[in-house]
C-alpha positions in Angstrom: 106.6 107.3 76.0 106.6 105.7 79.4 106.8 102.0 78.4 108.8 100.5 75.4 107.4 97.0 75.0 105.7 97.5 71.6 107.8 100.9 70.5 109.2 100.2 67.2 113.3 100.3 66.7 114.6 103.0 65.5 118.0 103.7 63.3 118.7 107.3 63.5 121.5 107.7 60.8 123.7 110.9 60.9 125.7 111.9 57.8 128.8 113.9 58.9 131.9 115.3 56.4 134.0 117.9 58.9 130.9 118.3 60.8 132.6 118.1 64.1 131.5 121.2 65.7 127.6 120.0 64.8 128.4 117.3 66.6 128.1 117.8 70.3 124.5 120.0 69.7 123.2 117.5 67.7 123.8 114.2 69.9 123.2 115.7 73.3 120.0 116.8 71.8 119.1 113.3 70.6 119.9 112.0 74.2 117.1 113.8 75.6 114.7 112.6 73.1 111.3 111.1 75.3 111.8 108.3 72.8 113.1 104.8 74.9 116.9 105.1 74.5 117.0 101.5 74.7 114.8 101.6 70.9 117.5 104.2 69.6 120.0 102.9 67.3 122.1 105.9 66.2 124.8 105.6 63.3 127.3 108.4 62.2 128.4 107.7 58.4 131.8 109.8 58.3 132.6 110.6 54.9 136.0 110.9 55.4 136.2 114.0 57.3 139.7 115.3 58.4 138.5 117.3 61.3 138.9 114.7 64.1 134.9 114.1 64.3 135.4 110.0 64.5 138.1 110.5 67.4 135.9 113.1 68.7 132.4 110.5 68.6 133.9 107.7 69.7 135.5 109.1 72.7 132.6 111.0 73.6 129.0 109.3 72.2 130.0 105.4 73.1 126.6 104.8 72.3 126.7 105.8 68.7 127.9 103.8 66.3 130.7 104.9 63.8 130.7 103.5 60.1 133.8 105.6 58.7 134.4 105.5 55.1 137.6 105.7 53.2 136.6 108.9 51.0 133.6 111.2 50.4 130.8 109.1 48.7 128.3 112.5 49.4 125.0 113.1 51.0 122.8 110.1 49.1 125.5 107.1 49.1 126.4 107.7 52.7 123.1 107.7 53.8 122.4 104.3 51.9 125.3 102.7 53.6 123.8 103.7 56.9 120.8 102.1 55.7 121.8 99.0 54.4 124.1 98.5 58.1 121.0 99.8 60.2 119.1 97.6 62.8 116.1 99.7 63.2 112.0 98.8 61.7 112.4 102.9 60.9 115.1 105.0 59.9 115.9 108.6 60.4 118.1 110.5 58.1 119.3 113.5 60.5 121.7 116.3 59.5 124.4 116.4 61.3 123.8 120.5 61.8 120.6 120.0 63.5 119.3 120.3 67.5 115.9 118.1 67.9 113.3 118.8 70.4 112.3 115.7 73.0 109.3 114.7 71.6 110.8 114.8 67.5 110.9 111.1 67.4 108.0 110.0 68.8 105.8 112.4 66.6 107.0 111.0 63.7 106.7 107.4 64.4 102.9 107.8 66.1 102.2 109.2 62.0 104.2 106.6 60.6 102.6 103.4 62.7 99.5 104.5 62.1 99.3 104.4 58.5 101.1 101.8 55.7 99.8 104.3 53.0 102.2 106.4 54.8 105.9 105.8 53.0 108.0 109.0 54.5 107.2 111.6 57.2 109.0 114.7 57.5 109.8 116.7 60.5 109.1 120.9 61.1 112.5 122.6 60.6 113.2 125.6 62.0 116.4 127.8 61.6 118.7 127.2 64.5 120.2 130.7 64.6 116.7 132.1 64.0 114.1 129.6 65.6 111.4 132.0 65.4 111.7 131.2 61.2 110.6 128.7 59.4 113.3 126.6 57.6 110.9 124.1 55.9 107.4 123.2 56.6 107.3 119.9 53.9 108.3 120.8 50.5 107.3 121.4 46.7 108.2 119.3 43.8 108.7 121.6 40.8 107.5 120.8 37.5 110.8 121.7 36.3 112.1 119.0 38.4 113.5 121.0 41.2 112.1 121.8 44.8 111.2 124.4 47.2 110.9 124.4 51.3 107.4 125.6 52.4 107.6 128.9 54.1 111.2 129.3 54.1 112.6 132.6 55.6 108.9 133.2 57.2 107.8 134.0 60.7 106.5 130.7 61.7 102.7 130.8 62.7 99.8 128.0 63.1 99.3 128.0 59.1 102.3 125.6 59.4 101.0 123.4 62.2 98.5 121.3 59.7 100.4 117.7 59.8 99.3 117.1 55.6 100.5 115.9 52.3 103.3 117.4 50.7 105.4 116.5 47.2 108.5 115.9 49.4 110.1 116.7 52.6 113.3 117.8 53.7 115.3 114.9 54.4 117.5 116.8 57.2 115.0 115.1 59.0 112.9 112.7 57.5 111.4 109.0 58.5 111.2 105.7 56.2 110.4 101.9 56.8 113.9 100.3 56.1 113.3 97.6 54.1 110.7 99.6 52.0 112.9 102.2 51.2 115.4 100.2 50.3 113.2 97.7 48.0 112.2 101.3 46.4 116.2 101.7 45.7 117.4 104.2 48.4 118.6 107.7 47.2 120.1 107.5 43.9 123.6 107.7 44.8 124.5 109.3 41.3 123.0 112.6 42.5 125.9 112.6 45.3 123.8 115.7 46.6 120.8 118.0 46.6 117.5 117.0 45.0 118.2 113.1 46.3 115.9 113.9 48.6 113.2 115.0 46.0 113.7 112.3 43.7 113.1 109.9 46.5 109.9 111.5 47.2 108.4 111.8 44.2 109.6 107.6 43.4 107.2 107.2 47.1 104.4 108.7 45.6 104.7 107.4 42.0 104.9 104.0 43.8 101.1 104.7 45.6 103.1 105.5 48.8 102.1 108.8 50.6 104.3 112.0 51.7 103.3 113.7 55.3 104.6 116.8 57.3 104.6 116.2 60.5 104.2 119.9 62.6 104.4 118.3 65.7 108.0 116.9 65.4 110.5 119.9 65.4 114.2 119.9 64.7 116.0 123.1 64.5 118.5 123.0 61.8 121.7 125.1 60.8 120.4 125.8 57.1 123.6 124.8 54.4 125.7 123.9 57.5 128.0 121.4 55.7 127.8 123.0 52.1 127.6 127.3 52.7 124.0 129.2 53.5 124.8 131.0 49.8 122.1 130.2 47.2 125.0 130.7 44.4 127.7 128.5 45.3 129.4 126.0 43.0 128.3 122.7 44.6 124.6 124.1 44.7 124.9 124.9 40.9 126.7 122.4 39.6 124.9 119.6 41.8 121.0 121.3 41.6 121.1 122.2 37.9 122.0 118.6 37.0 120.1 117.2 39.6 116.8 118.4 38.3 117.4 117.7 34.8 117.9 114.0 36.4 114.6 114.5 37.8 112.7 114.9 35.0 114.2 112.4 32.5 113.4 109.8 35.6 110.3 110.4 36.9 107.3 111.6 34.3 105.7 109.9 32.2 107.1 110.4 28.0 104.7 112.9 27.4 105.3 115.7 30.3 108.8 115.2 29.7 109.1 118.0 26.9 107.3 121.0 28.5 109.6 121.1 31.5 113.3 120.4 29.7 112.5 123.0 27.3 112.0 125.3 30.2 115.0 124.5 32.5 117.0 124.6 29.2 116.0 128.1 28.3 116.2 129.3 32.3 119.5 128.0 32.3 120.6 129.2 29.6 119.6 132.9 30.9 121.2 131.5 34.5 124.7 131.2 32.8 124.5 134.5 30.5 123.3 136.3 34.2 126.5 134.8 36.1 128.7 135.9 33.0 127.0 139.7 33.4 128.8 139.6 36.8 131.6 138.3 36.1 131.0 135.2 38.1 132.6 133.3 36.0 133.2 129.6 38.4 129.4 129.9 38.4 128.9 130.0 34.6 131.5 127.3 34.4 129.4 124.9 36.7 126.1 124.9 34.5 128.1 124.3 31.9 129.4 121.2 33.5 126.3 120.4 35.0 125.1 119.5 31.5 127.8 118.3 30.4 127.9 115.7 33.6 123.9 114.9 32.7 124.5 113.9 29.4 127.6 111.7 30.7 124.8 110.0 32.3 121.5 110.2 30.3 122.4 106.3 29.2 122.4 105.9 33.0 119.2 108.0 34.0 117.3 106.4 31.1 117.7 102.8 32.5 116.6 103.9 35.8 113.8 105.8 34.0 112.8 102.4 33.1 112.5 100.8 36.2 110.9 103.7 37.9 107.9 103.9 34.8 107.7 99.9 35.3 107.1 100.4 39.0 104.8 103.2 39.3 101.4 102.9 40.2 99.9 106.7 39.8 99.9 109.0 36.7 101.7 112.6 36.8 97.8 113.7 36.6 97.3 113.0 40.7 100.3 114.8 41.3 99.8 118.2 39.1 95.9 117.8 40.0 96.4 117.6 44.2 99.5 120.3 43.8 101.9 117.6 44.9 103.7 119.0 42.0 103.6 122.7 41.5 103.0 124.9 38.5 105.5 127.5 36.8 103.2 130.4 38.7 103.1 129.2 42.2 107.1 128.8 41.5 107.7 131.8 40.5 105.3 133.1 42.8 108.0 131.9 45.7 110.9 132.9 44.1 109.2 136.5 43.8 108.4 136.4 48.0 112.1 135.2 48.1 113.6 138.2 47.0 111.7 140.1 49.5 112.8 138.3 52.8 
């Protein structure tokens, strides 16, 4: 972009918790974005980290702004502060384990602009130690109320360079308008982390708003750099299985809720007896707790259940019928190629 007269103001907000040696890769890379500097706002929320990453920002990055908070308020809070303080007409969530390429930003926002049916746009990630492999090319709701990342662990490859509509996309690197996504509610900060992203999705399209991969903006990202690249670790178990139940009691309609609690009861149940075959016992522990944390808050999720139904604008019939959501078999079908790569 060679003149920045009409370019929109962007807020490019960075969540960081002992992130610090992200930090250089991630903000030299945003430096050489084609984007007008002068249009970049770019906000580091520090949830408390003890690794010296606000000394280590503010005496190197004068030009990005430091909120730091006084304990660890997770993934979906921290990124609604950020919100809430930013300056930008668009706002970037952006991990803090991620490198951009120079023309990420302006990709997205040429999408974006062009469209108000448009409500989030999601970047190409690929893996930054592997950057020949995809890391997510948009993403799948699950009609159990989880998500998958299209084509993770594959060779990327032009079937992934169709810019399309997806159930959700990654929000390592993902675009909103500010003051829609916060008159939608922001990330429900009660999911602290994993599946907020999801959620926030599937409210956009429930509210008539529209979900895009964008191919031509590519980030490369350091998969689980913050939380561990393990599938079975206790923050992704504890946080993912109750996460998803959250899912489901917020966003269907009454009468698709029974079909897919039954089955994440049963899975999990079989999830638990599998970790207590190995003798993983933590892991068993945290589904145990997972449910016991989502029905702490059912009272909670059922009130916002109430404001999302009130709000929404498109049946759960769109979604299943333009594969927005996916069925049990293409679900299982990926969990199937994922024990392969």
């Amino acid at each position: 972009m060679a003149c920045s007269i009409n370019v929109p103001t962007i807020t490019i907000c960075i969540v960081n918790y002992n992130g610090l040696k992200y930090l250089k890769g991630c903000f030299d890379s945003i430096a050489k974005s084609d984007y007008p500097f002068e249009k970049i706002e770019t906000i580091m929320v520090d949830n408390a980290s003890v690794d010296e990453s606000v000394d280590y920002v503010k005496s190197n990055y004068s030009w990005v702004r430091v909120l730091a908070l006084d304990k660890n308020y997770g993934f979906a809070k921290a990124n609604n502060i950020g919100a809430e303080s930013a300056k930008g007409k668009y706002i970037v969530f952006l991990n803090n384990d991620t490198v951009v390429t120079p023309d990420w930003l302006t990709e997205l926002v040429d999408v974006i602009e062009n469209d108000r049916e448009i409500g989030i746009v999601g970047s190409k990630l690929l893996l930054l130690n592997a950057p020949e492999k995809i890391n997510s090319a948009g993403a799948n709701i699950t009609f159990y109320g989880g998500g998958y990342d299209i084509g993770f662990m594959d060779e990327d490859s032009e079937k992934y360079n169709t810019s399309s509509n997806k159930g959700c996309v990654c929000a390592a690197a993902a675009m909103v308008r500010r003051e829609e996504f916060l008159s939608f509610g922001g990330f429900d900060e009660d999911y602290f982390m994993y599946l907020e992203d999801t959620d926030i999705c599937w409210r956009y399209w429930l509210y008539g708003k529209r979900v895009v991969y964008v191919p031509n903006s590519v980030v490369y990202h350091k998969f689980s750099g913050t939380s561990g690249v393990y599938r079975h670790v206790l923050l992704k178990v504890f946080y993912g299985t109750r996460n998803s139940l959250f899912n489901i009691i917020k966003n269907y309609e009454t009468h698709n809720m029974l079909l897919p609690l039954s089955f994440s009861f049963l899975f999990h149940i079989l999830k638990t007896l599998y970790f207590l075959a190995r003798f993983e016992f933590n892991l068993a522990l945290s589904m145990i707790k997972a449910y016991c944390s989502f029905l702490r808050y059912m009272p909670k999720m059922i009130s916002k259940r109430e404001e999302v139904q009130r709000k929404r604008r498109i049946k759960d019939r769109y979604l299943f019928d333009n594969s927005l959501i996916v069925t049990f078999s293409d679900s299982f079908k990926e969990f199937l190629r994922l024990l392969k790569v």
